[in-house]
N, C-alpha and C positions, 0 to 999 in steps of 0.2 A: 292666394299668393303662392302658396305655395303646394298645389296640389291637394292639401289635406283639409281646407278648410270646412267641406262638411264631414270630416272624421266622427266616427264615435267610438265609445269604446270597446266594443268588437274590433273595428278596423286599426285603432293601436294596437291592440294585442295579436291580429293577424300580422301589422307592421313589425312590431319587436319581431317576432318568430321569425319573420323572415329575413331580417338582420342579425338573427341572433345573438339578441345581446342579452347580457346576463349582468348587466349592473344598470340603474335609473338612477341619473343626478336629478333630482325636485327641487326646481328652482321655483324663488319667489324674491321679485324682484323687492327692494328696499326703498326707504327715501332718497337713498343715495345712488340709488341704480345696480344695488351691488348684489351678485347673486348671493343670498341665504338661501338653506336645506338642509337636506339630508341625502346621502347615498346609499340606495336601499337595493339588494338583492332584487331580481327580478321576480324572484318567486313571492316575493315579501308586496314586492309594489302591486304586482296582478291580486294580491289576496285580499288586501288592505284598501290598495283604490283610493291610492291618501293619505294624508298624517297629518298632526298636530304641532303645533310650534304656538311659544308665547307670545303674543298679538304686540310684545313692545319688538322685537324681532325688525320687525317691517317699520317699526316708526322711533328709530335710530339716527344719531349723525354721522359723519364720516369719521368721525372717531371712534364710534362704537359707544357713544356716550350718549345720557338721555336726561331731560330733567329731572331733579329732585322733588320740584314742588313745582303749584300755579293749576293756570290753567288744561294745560296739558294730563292732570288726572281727574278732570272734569267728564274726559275722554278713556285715555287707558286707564282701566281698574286697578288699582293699587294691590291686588290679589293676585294679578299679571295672569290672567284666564287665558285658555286659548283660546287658538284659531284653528278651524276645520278645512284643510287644502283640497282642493280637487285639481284632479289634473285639466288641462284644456287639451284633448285629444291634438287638436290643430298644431299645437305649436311642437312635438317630437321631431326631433333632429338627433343623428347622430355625431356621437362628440368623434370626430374625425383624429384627434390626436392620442385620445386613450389607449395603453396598450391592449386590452384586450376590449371585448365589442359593448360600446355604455352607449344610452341613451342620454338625450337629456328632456324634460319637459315641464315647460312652465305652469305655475299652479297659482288658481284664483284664490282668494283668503275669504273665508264668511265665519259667521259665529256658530253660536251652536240651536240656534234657530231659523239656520240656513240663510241668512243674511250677507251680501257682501261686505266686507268689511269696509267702513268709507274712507279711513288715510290710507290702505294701500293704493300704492299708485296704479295700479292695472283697474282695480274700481273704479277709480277718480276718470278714468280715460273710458270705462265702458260707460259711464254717469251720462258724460258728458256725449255720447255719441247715440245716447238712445236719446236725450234733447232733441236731437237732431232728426232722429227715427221719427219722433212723434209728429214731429211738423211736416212729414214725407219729403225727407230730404237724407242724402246720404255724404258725407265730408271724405274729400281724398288727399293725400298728401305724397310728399314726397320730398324726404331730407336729403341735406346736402353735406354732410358729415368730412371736416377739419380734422386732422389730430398731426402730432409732429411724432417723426423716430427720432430718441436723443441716445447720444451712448449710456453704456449702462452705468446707472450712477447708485451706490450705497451707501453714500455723504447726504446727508438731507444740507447739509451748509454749506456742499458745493454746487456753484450755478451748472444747471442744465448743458452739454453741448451736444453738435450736430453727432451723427454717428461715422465711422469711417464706411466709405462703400465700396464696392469692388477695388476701384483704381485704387484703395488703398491712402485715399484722402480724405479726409468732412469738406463737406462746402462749408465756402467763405465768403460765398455772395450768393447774392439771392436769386433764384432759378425760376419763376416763374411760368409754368407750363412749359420747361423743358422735357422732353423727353430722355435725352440723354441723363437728366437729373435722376430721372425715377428708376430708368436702368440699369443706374448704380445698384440698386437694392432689387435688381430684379431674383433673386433665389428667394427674396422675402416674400415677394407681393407672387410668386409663383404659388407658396406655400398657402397663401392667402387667397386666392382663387382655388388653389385647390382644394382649402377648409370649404370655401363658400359655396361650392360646388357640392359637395359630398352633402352640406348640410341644408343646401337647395337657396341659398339666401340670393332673393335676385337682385344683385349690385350691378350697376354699368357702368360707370366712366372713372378712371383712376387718370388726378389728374395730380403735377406737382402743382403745392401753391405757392404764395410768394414768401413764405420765409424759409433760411436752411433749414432742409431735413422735414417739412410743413407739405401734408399732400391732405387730399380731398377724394372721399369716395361717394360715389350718386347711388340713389337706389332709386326704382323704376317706383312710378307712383301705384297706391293701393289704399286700403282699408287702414285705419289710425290705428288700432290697434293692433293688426298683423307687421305694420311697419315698426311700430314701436320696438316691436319682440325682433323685429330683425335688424335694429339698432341695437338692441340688448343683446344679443347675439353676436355680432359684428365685435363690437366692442370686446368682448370676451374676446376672443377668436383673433384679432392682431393684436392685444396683449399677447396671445400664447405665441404667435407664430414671429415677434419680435426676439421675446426671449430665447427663442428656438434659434435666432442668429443672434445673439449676443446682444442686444440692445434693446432699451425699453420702447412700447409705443405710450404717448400720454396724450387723452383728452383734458388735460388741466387748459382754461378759457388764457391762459399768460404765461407760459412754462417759460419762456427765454426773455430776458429786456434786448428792449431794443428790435424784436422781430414782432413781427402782427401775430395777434390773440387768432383762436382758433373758433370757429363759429360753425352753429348746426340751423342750416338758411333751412326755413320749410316750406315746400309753396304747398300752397292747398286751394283746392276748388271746393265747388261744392254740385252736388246733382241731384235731378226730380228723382227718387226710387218711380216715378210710373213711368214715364219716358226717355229716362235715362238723360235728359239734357243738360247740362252745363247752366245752371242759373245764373252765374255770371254772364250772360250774354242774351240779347234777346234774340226773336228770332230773323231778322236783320244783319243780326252780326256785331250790333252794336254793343257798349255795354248797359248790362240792366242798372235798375237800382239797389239791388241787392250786391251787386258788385259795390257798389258806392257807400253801401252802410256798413257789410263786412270791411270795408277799408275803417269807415269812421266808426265804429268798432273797438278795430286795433288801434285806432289813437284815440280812443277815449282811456279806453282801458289796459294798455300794454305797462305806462307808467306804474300801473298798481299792480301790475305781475310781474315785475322785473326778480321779484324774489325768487319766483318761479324758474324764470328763463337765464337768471346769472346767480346761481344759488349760495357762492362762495366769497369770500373777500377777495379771492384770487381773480374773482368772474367779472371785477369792474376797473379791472387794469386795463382789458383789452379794448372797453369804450370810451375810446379817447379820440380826440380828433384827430383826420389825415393819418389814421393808421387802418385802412381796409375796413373798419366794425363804427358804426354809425351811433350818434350822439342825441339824438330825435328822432322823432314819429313820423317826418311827414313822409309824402308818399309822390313815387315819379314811376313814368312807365320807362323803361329802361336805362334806368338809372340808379347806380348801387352806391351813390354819399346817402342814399336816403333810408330808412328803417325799414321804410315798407314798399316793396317794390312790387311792380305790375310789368313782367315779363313780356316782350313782342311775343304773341303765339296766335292762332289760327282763331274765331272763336268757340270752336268745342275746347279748344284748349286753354282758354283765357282763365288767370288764375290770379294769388296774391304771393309775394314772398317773402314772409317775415324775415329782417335779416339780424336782429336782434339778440335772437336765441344763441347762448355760446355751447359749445360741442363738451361742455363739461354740464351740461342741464341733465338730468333725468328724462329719459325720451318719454316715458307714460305722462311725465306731469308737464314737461313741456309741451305735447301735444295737448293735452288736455285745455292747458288753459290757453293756448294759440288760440283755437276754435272755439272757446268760450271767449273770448275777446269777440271775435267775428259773430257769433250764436248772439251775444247782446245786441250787434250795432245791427244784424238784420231784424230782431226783435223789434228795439225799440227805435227802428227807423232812422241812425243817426248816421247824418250827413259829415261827409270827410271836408277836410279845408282845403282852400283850390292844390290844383297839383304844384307840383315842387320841379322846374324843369331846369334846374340849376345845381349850383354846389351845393349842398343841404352841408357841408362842414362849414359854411359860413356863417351858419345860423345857431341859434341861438341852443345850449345843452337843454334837453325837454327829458331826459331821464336821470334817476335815481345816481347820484355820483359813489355810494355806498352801501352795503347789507343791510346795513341797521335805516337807511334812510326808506329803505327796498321795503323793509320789514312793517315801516311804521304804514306805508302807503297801500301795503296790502292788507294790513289788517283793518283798515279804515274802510275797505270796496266792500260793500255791503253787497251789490249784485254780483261779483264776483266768488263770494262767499256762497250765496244763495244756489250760482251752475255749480260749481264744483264741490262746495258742500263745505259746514260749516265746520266738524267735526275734522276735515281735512286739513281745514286751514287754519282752526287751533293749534294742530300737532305737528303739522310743516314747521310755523311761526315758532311756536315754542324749541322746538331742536335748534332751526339755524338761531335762534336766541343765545342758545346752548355752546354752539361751535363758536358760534361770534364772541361770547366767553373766553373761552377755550383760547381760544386764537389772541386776543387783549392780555392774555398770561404772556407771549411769547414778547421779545427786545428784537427788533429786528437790524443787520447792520448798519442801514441808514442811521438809524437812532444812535446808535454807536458811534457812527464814523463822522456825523454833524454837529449831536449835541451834548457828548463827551466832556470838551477841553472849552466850547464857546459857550454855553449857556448858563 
């Protein structure tokens, strides 16, 4: 993907040199997606080749909070051992905004018996993609990443709005693949190709979408893994180039009422590693049966990953009917009321597109378990239910309406447990346990404003 991928570490450290940079951010991504590290001298990082952090570090909520007790220290030692990082040569990028020349480079987590560690999410997604290695097949995706600029707000108690853009306006209606819309904000999205650029991230299409201030960026399909890091990346990188003009960018799955939730659509295929072919498709052109069981698959099993794929309480605002983000499984070829869609394309290009997933998911885990949905239904041969060639918002809600409903139904998927692993899905469950806590302390003003003076 991005030039580096057979890197080793000779060819980083010829790389730094020749950027010369003299600082290394060590990232490792969290449950929450959120970069954890350290910022290590360079001379420090070439010498070391690595470093240490507490293994609860990575298996965290967005609060920063973790359980006290349960099953979750069945997993993390209550000793709080570390973890052993190694750097993954591939993924070095330079941080483009830094004042003086920094690197940055993602790092795998294992113990000290050289093991991956199984709740970080980078293992979770390498797990799941050697699955796939074994069976001589290789999984490609390619997300479709939501997020909204709102003005910049310091109030957590005041609602979200649009940002002002050049004219010196916010939008007050909804813009839809205007161009002139995104134009507004063109010093932003300047800054934003110019990060992406420097940092190699290959992104294509900036489109606006339909709510104020709500756009979408494409990335070119590749390796689940390299895509992930460059969702991880992305992300960083228009937080920074937001606040660099005044205004936040947020991937929250609901940030405004009344505007559509923001979603990270993923298509993915899949291919022979000996022929390189498109197993979705025979040789005909038609589609295979593996096309038909990765579908039945994702509706067997998407239900029981919904924890995965909308991880917040914020994340089941946006699956609502007739608001752009779909309410069921079933599946139509170009057609987007439905969950799971099957794009018009050529058949080397015939593919699936979860449309599920919201743009506040974790990209390691959301990728992960996308293709563990499909990795089951070609496994164990399960046939999808006829196609959906209609409004699928007429039909009936087939997903999780809540966290906690999310929570129960994923900890019940026993083969879901089994790809991804079981140790993962103790320590996921357990924290959003935790947030979902967390979150039941707070009154929110509906509560206030309905059942105050009437109840």
């Amino acid at each position: 993907m991005s030039g580096r991928d057979n890197f080793t570490y000779s060819d980083l450290e010829q790389w730094l040199d020749q950027q010369r940079v003299t600082e290394i951010e060590c990232l490792v991504p969290d449950l929450t997606g959120v970069a954890r590290g350290k910022i290590l001298p360079r001379q420090k990082f070439t010498e070391d080749r690595g470093m240490r952090l507490p293994e609860v570090v990575v298996a965290m909520g967005v609060t920063g909070e973790f359980p006290e007790e349960g099953p979750y220290y069945d997993v993390i030692t209550p000793t709080d051992r570390d973890m052993h990082l190694r750097p993954d040569p591939a993924t070095v990028r330079i941080v483009p905004w830094a004042t003086d020349p920094t690197a940055q480079v993602i790092h795998d987590c294992f113990d000290r018996d050289g093991r991956l560690v199984p709740f970080a999410p980078r293992s979770v997604l390498r797990r799941v993609c050697e699955l796939f290695k074994a069976e001589g097949l290789e999984p490609v995706v390619a997300p479709e990443l939501e997020f909204y600029l709102v003005a910049r707000n310091t109030d957590p108690d005041m609602p979200l709005k649009p940002p002002i853009g050049r004219s010196g306006r916010a939008e007050t209606s909804r813009q839809a693949y205007s161009i002139d819309a995104v134009n507004e904000f063109d010093p932003l999205f300047e800054d934003v190709y110019d990060y992406c650029e420097k940092m190699e991230l290959n992104v294509d299409t900036l489109i606006h979408e339909i709510g104020a201030g709500q756009m979408e960026i494409n990335f070119f399909h590749g390796y689940p893994l390299a895509l992930a890091d460059e969702v991880f990346f992305f992300k960083r990188t228009v937080r920074e180039a937001a606040m660099r003009h005044d205004m936040f960018a947020t991937f929250m799955a609901k940030p405004i009422a009344g505007e559509p939730g923001s979603a990270m659509h993923v298509h993915q295929s899949i291919l022979r590693q000996d022929t390189r072919q498109n197993l979705f498709s025979n040789p005909d052109g038609s589609p295979s049966r593996e096309f038909y069981w990765y579908i039945g698959g994702l509706q067997k099993y998407v239900p029981a990953a919904m924890a995965l794929f909308a991880p917040y309480v914020n994340s089941y605002r946006r699956l609502a009917r007739f608001t752009a983000a779909p309410i069921n499984i079933q599946w139509g070829t170009d057609n987007r009321t439905v969950g799971i869609r099957s794009p018009v394309a050529p058949p080397a290009a015939r593919r699936v597109e979860n449309r599920v997933i919201g743009a506040d998911a974790n990209p390691y885990v959301a990728l992960a378990a996308t293709l563990a949905c499909g990795y089951l239904g070609i496994k164990n041969r399960i046939e999808p239910t006829p196609e959906c060639k209609g409004d699928a918002y007429l039909g009936d809600y087939a997903l999780p309406r809540s966290l906690g409903e999310a929570l129960e139904k994923l900890r019940a998927e026993e083969a879901l447990a089994e790809v991804l692993g079981s140790d993962f899905i103790t320590v996921y469950a357990e924290v959003k346990e935790t947030e979902f806590a967390e979150f039941m302390k707070v009154i929110s003003p509906w509560e206030r404003e309905h059942l105050l003076l009437h109840v």
